[in-house]
N, C-alpha and C positions, 0 to 999 in steps of 0.2 A: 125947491126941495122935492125930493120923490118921499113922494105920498104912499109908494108901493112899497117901502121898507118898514118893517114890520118895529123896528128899532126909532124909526124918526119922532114918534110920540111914545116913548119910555122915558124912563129915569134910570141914574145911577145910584146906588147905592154903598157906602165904604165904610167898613168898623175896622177899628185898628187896634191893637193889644199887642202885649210881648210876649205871646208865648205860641207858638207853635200849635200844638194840643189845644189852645182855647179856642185860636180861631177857626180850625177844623172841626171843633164841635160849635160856635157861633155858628161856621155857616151851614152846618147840617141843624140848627132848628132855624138858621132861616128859611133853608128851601121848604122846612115842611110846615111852615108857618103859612105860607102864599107861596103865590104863583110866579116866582123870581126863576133867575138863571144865571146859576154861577159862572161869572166870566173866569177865575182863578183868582189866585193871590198874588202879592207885591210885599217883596226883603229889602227893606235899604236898609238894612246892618243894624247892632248893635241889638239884636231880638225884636224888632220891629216889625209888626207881620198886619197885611191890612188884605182882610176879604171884599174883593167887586161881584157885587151883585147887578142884575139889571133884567128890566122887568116894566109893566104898567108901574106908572105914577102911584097910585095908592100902595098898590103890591109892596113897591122899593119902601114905602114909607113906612106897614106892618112891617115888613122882616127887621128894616134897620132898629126901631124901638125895641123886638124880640130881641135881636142880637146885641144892641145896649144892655137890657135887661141884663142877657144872661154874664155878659162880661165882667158886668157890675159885683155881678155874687162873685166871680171868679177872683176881684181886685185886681184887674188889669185890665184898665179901659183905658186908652188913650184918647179915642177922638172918635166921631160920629161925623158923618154929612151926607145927605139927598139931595143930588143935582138934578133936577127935570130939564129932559130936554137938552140933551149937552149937542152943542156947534159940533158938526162934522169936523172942524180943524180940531176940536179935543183929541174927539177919537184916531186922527190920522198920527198925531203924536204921539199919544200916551198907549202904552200895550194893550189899550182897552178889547178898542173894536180883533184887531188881530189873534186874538184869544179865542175870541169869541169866535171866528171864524174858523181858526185852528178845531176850535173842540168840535166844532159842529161837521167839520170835514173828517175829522179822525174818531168817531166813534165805531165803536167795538166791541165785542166781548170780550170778558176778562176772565181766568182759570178762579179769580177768588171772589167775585161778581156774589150779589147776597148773601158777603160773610161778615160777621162781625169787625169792628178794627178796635184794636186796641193803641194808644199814643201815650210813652210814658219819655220824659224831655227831664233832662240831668244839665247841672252845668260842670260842665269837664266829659272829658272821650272817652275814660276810665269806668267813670260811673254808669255810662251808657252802656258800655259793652257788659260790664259786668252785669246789669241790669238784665239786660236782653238773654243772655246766655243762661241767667237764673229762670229767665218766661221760658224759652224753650225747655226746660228739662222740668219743668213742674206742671207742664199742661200741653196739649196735643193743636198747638199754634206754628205759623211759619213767620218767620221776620221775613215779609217783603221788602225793606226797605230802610234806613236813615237818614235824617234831614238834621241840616245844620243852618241857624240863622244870625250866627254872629254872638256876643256879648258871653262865647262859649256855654250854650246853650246847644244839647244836641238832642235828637229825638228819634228812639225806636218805635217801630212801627210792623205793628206782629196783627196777623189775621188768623180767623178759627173759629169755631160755635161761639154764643154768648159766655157760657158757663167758661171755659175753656179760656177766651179772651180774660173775662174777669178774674179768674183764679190766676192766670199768669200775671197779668198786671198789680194783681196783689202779691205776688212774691217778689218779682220787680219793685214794688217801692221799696220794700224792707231790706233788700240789696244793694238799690242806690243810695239808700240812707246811710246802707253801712260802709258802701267805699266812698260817697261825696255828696252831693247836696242833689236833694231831687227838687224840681222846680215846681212840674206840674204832673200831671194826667187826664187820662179822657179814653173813656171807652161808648162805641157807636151800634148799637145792636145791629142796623141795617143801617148801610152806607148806600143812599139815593145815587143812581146812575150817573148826576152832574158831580157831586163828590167825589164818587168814584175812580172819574176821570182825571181829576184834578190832583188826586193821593199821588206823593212819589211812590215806585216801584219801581227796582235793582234790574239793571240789564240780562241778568240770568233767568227772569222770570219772563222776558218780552222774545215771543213767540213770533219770528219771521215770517212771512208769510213765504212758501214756496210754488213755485209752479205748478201746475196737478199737470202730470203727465200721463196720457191716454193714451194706450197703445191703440195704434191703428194699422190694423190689416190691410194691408194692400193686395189685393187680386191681380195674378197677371193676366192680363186680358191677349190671347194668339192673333195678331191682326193678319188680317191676308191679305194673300199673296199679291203682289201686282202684275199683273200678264205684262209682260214685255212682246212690242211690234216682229213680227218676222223681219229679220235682216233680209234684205233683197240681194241674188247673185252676183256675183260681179261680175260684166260681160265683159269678155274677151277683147285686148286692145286692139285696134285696126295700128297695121304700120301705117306712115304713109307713105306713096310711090316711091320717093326721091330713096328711102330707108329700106323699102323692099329691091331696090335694085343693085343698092350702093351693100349690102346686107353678104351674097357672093361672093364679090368682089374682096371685098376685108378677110372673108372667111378661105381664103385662094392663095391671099397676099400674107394670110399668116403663114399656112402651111409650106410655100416654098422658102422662107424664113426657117423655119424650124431644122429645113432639107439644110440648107445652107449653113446651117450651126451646126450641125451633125458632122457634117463633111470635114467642116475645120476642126471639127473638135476629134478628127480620127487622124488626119493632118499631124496636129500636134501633138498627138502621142508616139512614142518611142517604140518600135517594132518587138516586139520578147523575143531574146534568141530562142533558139531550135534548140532544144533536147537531145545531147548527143545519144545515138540509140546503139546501145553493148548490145553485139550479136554474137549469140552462142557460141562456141566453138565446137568442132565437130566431132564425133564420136570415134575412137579407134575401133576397125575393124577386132571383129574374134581373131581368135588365136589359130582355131580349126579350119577358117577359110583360108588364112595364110599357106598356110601344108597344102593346101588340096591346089 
């Protein structure tokens, strides 16, 4: 076994009850009982709601008796047990360890982070909403949230100052009394960070994390120039002999070709006739040269 896990000599802790709102406040005086660490809760149907605690061996053993205790007042205790020292194959089965791991990796702040909560839990969907909608408009609360656990049990869940929490939630009974049957309540002046965590909250209140975008300046930087090599001249080709002789000769041999095309090409054209040329005719003498 590793001796370096801080979990290998702990215990488990688990109180179970039927109501939603009890075991939420069960396990907020456990944590402030001792030195526990809410691993989260477990619903198998029918309003059945069990808080895992886990912590030193004494620790798990004060909370669990506080949270009997207080279930006890409430009339809806189901079961108790403190397991020291649970087999690593528990925790690899049961959603123990994995919670626990989850929460420890996902912590965060939260927008409603040391506010009051208020839990007011109807059986029927009617009675709830109605509930709820009468906490909003009679106190300066936000319903973060509803939770459902089965056996038509549901539960609002509104945060706000103490005074605030409290006044809504007392108008809320007297609403769900009057459209159906209210179960329980539970108001938490401060909701410890491990609770916290644990409370549902409505997807319109969970805050994405975005990228931060920094704008960055880019400087352009003028790199230079690169001097390019002087091109060298190009020297003059030498003929060789054979090309400086033979070089006349061709240039000899075109031009009497050329004489020779001329010739034939005057050859076979057709002579133009002659222009027959009209000559005057000649002037009659005067009149007064004839006489004389």
């Amino acid at each position: 076994m590793n001796r370096q896990d801080p979990y290998v000599d702990s215990a488990l802790g688990l109180v179970s009850t039927q109501s939603f709102p009890a075991i939420v406040g069960t396990a907020d005086m456990m944590l402030k009982s001792s030195g526990v660490t809410l691993v989260g809760y477990e619903m198998i149907g029918g309003g059945y709601c069990t808080a895992v605690v886990r912590g030193g061996i004494s620790d798990v053993r004060l909370a669990v008796e506080v949270g009997a205790d207080l279930v006890e007042q409430f009339g809806m205790k189901v079961s108790t047990i403190v397991i020291p020292r649970p087999m690593p194959n528990l925790d690899a089965v049961l959603p123990i360890g994995s919670k626990l791991a989850a929460m420890i990796g996902n912590q965060g702040t939260s927008q409603f982070r040391n506010m009051a909560v208020g839990l007011l839990e109807t059986r029927g969907f009617p009675a709830m909403v109605a509930a709820a909608d009468a906490m909003l408009k009679s106190a300066d609360v936000t319903l973060t949230a509803y939770h459902t656990i089965g056996d038509g049990l549901c539960t609002a869940i509104v945060r706000g100052t103490v005074a605030n929490v409290a006044m809504a939630v007392d108008v809320g009974m007297q609403e769900a009394e009057r459209v159906g049957e209210l179960h329980s309540v539970m108001v938490i002046p401060r909701a410890l960070d491990d609770l916290d965590q644990t409370l549902p909250i409505a997807s319109c209140w969970v805050e994405e994390l975005k990228p931060l975008q920094i704008p960055i300046t880019v400087k352009e930087v003028e790199k230079p120039l690169v001097a390019l090599p002087e091109l060298a001249k190009p020297e003059p080709l030498e003929l060789p002999a054979q090309v400086e002789k033979a070089l006349p000769e061709a240039q000899a041999a075109e031009f009497e070709l050329a004489i020779e095309e001329k010739e034939a090409l005057e050859l076979t054209q057709p002579e133009a006739p002659l222009e027959k040329l009209e000559l005057p005719e000649p002037e009659s003498p005067p009149e007064n040269q004839e006489e004389s």
